[in-house]
C-alpha positions as CSV (number, residue, x, y, z in Angstrom):
1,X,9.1,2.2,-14.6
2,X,10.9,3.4,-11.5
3,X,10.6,7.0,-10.3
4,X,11.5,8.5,-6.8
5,X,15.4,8.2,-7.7
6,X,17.8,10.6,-6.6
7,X,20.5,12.9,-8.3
8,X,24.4,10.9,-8.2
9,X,25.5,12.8,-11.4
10,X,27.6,14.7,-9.9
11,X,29.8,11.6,-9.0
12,X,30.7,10.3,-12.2
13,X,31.7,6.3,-11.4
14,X,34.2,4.4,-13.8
15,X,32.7,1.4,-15.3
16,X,35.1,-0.5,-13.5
17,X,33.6,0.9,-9.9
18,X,30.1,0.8,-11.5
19,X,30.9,-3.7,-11.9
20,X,32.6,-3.4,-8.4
21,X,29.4,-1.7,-6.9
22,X,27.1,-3.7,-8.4
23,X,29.0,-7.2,-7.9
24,X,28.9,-6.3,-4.1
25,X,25.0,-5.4,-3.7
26,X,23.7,-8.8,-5.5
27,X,26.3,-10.4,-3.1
28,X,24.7,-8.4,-0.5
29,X,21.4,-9.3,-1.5
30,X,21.7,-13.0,-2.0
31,X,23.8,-13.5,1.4
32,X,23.4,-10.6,3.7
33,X,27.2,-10.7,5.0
34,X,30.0,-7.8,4.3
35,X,31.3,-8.6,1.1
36,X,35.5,-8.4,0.5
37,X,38.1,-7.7,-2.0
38,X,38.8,-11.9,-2.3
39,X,34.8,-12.4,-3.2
40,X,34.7,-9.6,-5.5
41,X,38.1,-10.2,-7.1
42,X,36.7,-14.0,-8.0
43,X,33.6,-13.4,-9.6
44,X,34.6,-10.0,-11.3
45,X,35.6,-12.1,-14.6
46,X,38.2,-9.8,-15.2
47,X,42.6,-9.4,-13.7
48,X,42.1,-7.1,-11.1
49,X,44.4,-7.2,-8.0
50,X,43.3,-7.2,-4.8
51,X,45.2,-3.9,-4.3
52,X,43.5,-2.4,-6.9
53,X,39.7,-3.7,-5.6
54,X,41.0,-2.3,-2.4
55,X,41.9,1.3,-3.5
56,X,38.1,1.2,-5.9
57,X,36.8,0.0,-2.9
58,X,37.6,2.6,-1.1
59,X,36.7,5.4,-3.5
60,X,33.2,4.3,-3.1
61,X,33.2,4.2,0.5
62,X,34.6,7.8,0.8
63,X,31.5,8.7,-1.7
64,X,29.5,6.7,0.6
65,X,27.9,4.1,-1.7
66,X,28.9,1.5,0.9
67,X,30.2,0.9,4.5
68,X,32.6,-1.1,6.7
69,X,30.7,-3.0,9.3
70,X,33.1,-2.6,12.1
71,X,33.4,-6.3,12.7
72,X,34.1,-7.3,9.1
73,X,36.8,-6.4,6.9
74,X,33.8,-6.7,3.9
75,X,31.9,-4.0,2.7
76,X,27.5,-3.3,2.6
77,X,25.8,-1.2,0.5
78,X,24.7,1.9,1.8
79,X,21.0,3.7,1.3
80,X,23.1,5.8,-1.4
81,X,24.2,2.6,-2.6
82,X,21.5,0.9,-3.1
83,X,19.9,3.8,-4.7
84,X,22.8,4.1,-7.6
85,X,22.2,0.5,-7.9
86,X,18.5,0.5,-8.6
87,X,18.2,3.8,-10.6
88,X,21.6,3.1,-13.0
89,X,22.9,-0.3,-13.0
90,X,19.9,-2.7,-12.1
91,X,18.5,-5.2,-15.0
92,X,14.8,-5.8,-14.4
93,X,13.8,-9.5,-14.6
94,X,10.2,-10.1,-16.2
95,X,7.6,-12.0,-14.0
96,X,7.0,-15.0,-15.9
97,X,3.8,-15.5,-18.0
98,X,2.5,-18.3,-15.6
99,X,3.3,-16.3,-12.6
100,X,1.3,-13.4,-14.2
101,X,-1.6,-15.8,-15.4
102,X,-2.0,-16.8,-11.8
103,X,-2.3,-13.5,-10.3
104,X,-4.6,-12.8,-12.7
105,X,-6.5,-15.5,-11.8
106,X,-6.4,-15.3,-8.2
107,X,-8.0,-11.7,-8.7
108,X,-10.7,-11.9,-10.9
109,X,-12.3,-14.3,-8.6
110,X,-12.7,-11.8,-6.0
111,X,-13.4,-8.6,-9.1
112,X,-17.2,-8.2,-7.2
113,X,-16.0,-7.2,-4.3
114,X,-13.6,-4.4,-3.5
115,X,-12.5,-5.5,0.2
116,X,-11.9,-9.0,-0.8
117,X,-10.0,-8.0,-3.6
118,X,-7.9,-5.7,-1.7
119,X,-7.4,-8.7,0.7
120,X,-6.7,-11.1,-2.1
121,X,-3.7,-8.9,-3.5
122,X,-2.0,-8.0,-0.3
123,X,-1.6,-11.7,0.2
124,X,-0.8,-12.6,-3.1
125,X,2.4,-9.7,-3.4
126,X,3.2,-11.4,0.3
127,X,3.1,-14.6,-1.3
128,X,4.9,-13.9,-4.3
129,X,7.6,-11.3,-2.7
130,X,8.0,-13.5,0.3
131,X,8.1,-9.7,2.2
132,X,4.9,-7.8,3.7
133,X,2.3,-6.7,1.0
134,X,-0.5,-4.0,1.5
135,X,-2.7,-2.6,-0.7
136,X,-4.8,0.8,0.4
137,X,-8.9,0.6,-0.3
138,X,-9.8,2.1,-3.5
139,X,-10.3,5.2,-3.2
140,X,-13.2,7.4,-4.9
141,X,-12.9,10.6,-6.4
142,X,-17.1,10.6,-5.3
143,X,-19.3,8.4,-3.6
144,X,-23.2,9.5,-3.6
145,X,-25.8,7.6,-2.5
146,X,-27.8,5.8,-5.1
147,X,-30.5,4.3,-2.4
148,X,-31.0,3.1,1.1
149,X,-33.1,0.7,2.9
150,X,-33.9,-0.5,6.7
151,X,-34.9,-4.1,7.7
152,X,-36.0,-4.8,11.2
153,X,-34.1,-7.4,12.9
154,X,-34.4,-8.7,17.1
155,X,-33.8,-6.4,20.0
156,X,-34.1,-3.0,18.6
157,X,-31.3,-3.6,15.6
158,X,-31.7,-2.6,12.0
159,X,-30.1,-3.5,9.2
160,X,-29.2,-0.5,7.0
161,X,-28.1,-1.5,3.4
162,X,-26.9,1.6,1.7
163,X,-25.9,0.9,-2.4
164,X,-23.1,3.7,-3.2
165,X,-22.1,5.2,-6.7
166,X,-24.9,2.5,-8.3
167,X,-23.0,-0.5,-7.6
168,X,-21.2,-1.0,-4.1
169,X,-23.4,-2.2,-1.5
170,X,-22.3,-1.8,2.2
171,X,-24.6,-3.7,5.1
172,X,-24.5,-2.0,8.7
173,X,-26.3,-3.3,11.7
174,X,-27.4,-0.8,14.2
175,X,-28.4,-0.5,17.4
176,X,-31.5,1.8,18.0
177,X,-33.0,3.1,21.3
178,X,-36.4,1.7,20.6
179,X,-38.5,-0.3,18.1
180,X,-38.9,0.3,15.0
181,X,-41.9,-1.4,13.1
182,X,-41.6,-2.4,9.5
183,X,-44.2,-0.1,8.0
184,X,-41.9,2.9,10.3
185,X,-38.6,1.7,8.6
186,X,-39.7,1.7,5.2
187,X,-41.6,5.4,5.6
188,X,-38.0,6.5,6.3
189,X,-36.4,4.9,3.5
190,X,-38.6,5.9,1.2
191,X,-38.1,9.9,2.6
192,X,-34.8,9.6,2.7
193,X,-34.0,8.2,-1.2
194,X,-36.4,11.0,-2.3
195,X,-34.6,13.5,-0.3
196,X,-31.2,12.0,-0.4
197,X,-30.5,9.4,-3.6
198,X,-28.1,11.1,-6.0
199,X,-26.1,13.2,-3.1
200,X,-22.7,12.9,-1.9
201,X,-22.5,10.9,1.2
202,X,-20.7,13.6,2.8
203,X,-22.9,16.3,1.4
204,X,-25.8,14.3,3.7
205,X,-23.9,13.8,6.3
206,X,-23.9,17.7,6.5
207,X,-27.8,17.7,5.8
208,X,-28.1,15.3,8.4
209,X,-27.0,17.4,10.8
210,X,-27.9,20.6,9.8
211,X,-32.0,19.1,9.8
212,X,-31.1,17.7,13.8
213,X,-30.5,21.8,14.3
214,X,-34.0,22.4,13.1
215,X,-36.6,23.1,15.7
216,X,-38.9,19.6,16.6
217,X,-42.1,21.7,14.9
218,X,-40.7,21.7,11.7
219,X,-39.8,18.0,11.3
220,X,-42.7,15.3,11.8
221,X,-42.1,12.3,13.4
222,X,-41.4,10.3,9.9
223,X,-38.4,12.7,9.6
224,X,-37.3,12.7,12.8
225,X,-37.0,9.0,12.4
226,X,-35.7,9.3,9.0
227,X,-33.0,11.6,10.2
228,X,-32.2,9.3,13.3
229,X,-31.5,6.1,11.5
230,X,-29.7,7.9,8.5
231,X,-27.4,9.4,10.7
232,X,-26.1,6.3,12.4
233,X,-26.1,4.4,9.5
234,X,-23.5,6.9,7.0
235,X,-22.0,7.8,10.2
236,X,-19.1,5.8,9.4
237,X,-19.8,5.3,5.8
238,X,-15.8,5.5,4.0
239,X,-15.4,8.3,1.5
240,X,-12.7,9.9,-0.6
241,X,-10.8,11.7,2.3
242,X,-9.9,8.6,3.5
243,X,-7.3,6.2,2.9
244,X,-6.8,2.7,5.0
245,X,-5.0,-0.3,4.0
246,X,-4.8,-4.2,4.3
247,X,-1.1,-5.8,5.2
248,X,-0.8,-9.4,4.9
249,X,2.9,-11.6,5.7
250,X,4.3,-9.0,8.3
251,X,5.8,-12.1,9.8
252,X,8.1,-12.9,6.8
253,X,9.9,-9.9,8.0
254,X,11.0,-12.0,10.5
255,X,13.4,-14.4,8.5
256,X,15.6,-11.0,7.5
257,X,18.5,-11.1,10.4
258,X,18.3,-7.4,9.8
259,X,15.2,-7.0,11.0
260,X,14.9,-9.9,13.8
261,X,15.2,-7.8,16.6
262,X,12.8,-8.6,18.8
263,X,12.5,-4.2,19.7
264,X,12.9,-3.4,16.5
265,X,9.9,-5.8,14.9
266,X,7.5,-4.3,17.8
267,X,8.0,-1.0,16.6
268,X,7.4,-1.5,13.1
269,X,4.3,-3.8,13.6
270,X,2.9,-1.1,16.3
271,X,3.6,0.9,12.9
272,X,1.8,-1.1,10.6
273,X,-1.1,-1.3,13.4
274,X,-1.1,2.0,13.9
275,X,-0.8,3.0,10.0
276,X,-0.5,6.7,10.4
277,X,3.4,6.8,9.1
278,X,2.7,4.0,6.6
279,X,-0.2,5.8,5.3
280,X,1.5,9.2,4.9
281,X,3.8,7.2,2.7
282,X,1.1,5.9,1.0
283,X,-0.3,9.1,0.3
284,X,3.2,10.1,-1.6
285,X,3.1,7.4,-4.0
286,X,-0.4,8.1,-4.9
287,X,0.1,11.4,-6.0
288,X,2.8,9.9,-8.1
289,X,3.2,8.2,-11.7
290,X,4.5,4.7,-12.1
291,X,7.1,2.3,-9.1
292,X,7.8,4.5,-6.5
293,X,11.5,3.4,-4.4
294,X,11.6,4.1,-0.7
295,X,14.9,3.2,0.8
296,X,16.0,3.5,4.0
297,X,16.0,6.8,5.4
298,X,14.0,8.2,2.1
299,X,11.1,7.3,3.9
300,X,11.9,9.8,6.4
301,X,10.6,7.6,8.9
302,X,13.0,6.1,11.1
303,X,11.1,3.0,11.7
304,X,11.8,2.3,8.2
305,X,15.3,3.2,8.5
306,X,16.5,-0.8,7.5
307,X,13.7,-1.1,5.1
308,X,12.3,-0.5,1.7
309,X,8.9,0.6,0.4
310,X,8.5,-0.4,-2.8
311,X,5.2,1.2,-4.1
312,X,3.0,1.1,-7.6
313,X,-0.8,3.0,-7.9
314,X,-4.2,1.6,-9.4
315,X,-6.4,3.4,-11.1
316,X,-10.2,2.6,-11.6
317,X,-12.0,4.3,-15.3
318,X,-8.8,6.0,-15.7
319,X,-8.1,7.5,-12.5
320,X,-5.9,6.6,-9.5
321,X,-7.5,5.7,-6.6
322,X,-5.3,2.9,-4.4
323,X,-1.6,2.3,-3.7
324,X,-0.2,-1.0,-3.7
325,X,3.6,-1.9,-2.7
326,X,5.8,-3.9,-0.8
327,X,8.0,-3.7,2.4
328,X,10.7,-5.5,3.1
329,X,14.5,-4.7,4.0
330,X,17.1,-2.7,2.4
331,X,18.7,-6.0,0.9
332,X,15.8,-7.2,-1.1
333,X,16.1,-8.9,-4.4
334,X,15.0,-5.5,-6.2
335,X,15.3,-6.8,-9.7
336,X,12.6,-9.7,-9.3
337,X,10.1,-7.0,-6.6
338,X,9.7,-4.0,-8.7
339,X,8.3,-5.7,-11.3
340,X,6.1,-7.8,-9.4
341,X,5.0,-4.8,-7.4
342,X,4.0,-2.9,-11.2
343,X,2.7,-6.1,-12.7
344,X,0.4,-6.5,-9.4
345,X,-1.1,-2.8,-9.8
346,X,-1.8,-3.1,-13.4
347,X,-3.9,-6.6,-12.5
348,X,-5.6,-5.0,-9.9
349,X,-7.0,-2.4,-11.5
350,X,-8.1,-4.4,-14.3
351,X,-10.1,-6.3,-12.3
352,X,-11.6,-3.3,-10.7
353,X,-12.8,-2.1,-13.9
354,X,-13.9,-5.6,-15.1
355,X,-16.7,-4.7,-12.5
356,X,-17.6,-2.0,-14.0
């Protein structure tokens, strides 16, 4: 399930450090204080002295699976850590079947429309996760114009209603320099889906402009016109170069003391706003198979230097086309998110192709 894991063979742990390690990140995880020897000495279930959690102890912090806060005696995990702890010793716990049945639920409802369904499952892996969801907008490998239409409304507007790859309908209202009459809106329409219907949008978004370079005596005014309202309405039409994505619960970040910093929540919400380093994440796990792990400094972003991305793609008739994931801090309750995060994907794109 889990993929983006990095190579620690080469320090081979005793069992008896793997229990230690493991012990100390699910204290970790559950409290988010330094853990010590007398905490990990009670709940190990086993005679060990406190000399001898001491010495283990140390062995893994020279091989820098955790750290000493300098104002605790108790240990943290580290990125490295946490990444031996996810790839070798973590137990995954299954989402149960209600849980599952819900989500299920809560997405078919919105199946017939793509934005809403986004929406729907950003909130829902906030919900569930108690951390930030966001899910990307699918993503088509094509999306060709099937028809258009114009409908006059007041003070020089048009609606344009453009129906993409058969079956997605988008509705744009735009603002035009003059009047156009009803008879004028639907000559243009009917040139442009005998010119255009079929095409790539941004195969006539090219056409568009290439006609607009012609010379005025080779294009009549139905063309012009035509060519005019076309070329505001698929203007900003979305197609498969890019990638945006809805966030939803950026404010349970805000119950992690890790992450409460006033400074340090501004810069990562300018981040989510801004979704440029988010999105180049993004873009990783979607050319990726399966749970993509993010932690820490992996990300190679250091806004997302005390966080985890915990991401999972959907796929539409078979192919990939949209991430979904999770972010949250480095002390998040791994065992019960990754499997949320794959379950969530899976939904997702069954509904998407319940549509189809």
């Amino acid at each position: 399930m889990v993929a983006n894991s990095i190579d620690t063979t080469e320090e081979c742990l005793s069992e008896r450090a793997q229990q230690l390690l493991k012990l100390l990140v699910e204290h970790y995880i559950r409290d988010g204080q330094p853990v010590g020897s007398r905490t990990l000495s009670r709940d190990m279930g086993m005679k060990l002295s406190a000399a001898t959690i001491r010495n283990v102890m140390a062995d893994l912090e020279e091989l820098g699976f955790v750290s000493s806060p300098h104002t605790s005696a108790g240990r943290v995990p580290t990125d490295k850590g946490y990444r031996f702890f996810v790839d070798t010793l973590l137990k995954f716990e299954p989402l149960e079947e209600d849980k599952v049945a819900e989500i299920q639920s809560h997405l078919e409802e919105h199946a017939d429309d793509p934005k809403a369904l986004v929406a729907a499952a950003s909130q829902l892996l906030s919900k569930v996760t108690r951390l930030a969801g966001l899910v990307t907008l699918p993503r088509q490998s094509h999306a060709a114009l099937t028809h258009i239409e114009f409908l006059p409304l007041s003070d020089n507007r048009v609606l344009a209603v453009l129906v993409v790859n058969d079956r997605e309908v988008q509705n744009r209202i735009l603002q035009l320099e003059r009047y156009y009459s009803a008879d004028e809106l639907r000559r243009a329409s009917n040139y442009l889906n005998q010119q255009f219907a079929g095409k790539e949008l941004k195969a006539v978004r090219e056409h568009l402009l290439n006609q607009l370079k012609e010379t005025r005596e080779h294009l009549n005014e139905t063309m012009l016109d035509a060519i005019r309202l076309a070329q505001q309405a698929v203007r900003h039409t979305p197609d498969s170069e890019r990638m945006e994505y809805v966030i939803a619960g950026e404010t349970n970040l805000m119950e992690f003391a890790e992450l409460s910093n006033v400074e340090k929540l501004r810069r990562l919400f300018e981040a989510f706003t801004q979704q440029r380093d988010i999105l180049h994440l993004l873009d990783q796990s979607l050319k990726a198979e399966g749970v993509q792990i993010f932690i820490g400094q992996e990300s190679g972003y250091k806004i997302l230097d005390d966080c985890s991305v915990v991401t999972a793609p959907y796929t539409l008739d078979k192919e990939i086309v949209g991430v979904l994931g999770v972010i949250g801090p480095t002390r998040m309750a791994y065992e019960r998110v990754i499997p949320i995060v794959d379950i969530t994907a899976k939904l997702l794109g069954a509904a998407l192709n319940s549509r189809s």
